[in-house]
ROSE-4610 file (N, C-alpha, C; in Angstrom, 1 decimal, always signed):
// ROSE-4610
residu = [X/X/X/X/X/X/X/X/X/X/X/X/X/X/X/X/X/X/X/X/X/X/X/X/X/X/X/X/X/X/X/X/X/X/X/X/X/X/X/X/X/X/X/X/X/X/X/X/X/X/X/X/X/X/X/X/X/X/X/X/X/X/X/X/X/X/X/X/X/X/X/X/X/X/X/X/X/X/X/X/X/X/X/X/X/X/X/X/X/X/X/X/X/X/X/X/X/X/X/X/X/X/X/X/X/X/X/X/X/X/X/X/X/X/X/X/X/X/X/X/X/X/X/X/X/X/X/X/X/X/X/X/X/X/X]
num = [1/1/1/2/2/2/3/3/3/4/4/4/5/5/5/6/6/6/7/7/7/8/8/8/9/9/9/10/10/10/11/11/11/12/12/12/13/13/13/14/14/14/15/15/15/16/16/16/17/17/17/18/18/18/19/19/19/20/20/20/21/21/21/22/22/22/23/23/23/24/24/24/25/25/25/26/26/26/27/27/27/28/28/28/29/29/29/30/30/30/31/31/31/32/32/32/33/33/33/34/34/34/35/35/35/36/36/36/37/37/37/38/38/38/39/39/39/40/40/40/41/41/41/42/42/42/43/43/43/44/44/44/45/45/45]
x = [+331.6/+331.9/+333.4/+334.1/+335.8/+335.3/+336.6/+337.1/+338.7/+338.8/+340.3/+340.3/+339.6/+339.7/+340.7/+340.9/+342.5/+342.0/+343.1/+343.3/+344.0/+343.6/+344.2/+344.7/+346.2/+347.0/+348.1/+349.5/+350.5/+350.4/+351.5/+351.3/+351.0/+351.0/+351.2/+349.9/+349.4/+347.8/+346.6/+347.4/+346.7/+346.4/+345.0/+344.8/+345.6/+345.9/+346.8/+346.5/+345.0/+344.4/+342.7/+342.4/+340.6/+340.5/+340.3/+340.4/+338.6/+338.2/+337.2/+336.4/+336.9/+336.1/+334.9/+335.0/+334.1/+332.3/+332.8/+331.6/+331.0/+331.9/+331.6/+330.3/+329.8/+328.6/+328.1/+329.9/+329.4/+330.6/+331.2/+332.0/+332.8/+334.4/+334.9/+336.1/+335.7/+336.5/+337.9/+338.9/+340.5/+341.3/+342.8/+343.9/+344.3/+343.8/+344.7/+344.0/+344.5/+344.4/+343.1/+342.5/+340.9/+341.3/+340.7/+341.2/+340.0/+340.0/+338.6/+338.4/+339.5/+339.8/+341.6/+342.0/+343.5/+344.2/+344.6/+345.9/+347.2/+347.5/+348.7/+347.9/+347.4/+346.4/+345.5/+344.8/+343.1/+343.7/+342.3/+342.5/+342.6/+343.0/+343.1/+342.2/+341.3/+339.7/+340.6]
y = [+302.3/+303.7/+303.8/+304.6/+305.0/+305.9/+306.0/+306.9/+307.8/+307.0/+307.6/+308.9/+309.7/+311.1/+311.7/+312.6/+313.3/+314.5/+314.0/+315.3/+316.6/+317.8/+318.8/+318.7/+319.9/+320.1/+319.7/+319.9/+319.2/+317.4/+316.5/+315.2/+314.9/+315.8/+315.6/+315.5/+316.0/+316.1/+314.6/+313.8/+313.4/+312.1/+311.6/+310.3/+309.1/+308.0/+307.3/+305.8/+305.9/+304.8/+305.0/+304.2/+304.8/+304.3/+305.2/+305.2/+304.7/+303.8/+303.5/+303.0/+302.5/+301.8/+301.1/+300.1/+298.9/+300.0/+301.2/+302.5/+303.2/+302.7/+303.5/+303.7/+304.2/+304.9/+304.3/+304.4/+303.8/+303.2/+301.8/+301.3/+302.1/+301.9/+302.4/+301.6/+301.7/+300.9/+301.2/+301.1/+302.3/+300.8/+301.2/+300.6/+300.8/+301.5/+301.9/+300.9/+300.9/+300.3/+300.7/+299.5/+300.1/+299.1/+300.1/+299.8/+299.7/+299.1/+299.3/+300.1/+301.0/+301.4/+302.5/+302.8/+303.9/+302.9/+303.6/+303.3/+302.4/+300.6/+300.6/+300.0/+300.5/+300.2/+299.1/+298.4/+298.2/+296.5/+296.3/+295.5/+296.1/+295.1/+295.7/+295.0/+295.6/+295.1/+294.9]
z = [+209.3/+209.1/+209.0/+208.1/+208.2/+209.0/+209.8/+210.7/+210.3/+209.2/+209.0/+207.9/+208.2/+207.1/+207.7/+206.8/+206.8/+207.8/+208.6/+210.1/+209.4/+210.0/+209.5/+211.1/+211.4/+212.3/+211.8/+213.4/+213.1/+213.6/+213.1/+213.9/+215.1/+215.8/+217.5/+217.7/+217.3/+217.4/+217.1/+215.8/+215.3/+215.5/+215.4/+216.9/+216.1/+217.4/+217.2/+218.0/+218.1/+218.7/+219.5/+219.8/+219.8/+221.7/+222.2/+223.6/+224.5/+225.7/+225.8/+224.3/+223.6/+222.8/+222.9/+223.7/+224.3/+224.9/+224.8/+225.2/+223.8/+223.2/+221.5/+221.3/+220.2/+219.9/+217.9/+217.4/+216.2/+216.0/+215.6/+214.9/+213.9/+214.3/+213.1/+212.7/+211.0/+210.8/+210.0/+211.1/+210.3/+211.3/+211.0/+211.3/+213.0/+213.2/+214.8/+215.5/+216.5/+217.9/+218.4/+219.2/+220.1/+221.4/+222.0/+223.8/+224.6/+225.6/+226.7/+227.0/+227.4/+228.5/+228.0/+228.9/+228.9/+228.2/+227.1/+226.2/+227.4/+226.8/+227.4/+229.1/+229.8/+230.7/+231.0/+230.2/+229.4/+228.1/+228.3/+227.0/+226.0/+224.9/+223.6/+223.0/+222.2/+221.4/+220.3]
């Protein structure tokens, strides 16, 4: 599944990595970063 459809807002808003991943629900497949766990914190999947 993409995950990367176009965010409406400003940039501050807009995600910049996929948080608790390793709990996901469906696979996605975009460029950012996927984590266990807290950004920086956690492994990185």
């Amino acid at each position: 599944m993409r995950c990367s459809e176009p965010t409406l807002g400003p940039e501050a808003f807009k995600p910049t990595c996929h948080l608790f991943y390793g709990l996901r629900v469906f696979a996605c497949d975009d460029d950012r970063p996927k984590w266990s766990g807290h950004k920086n914190q956690s492994v990185e999947l």
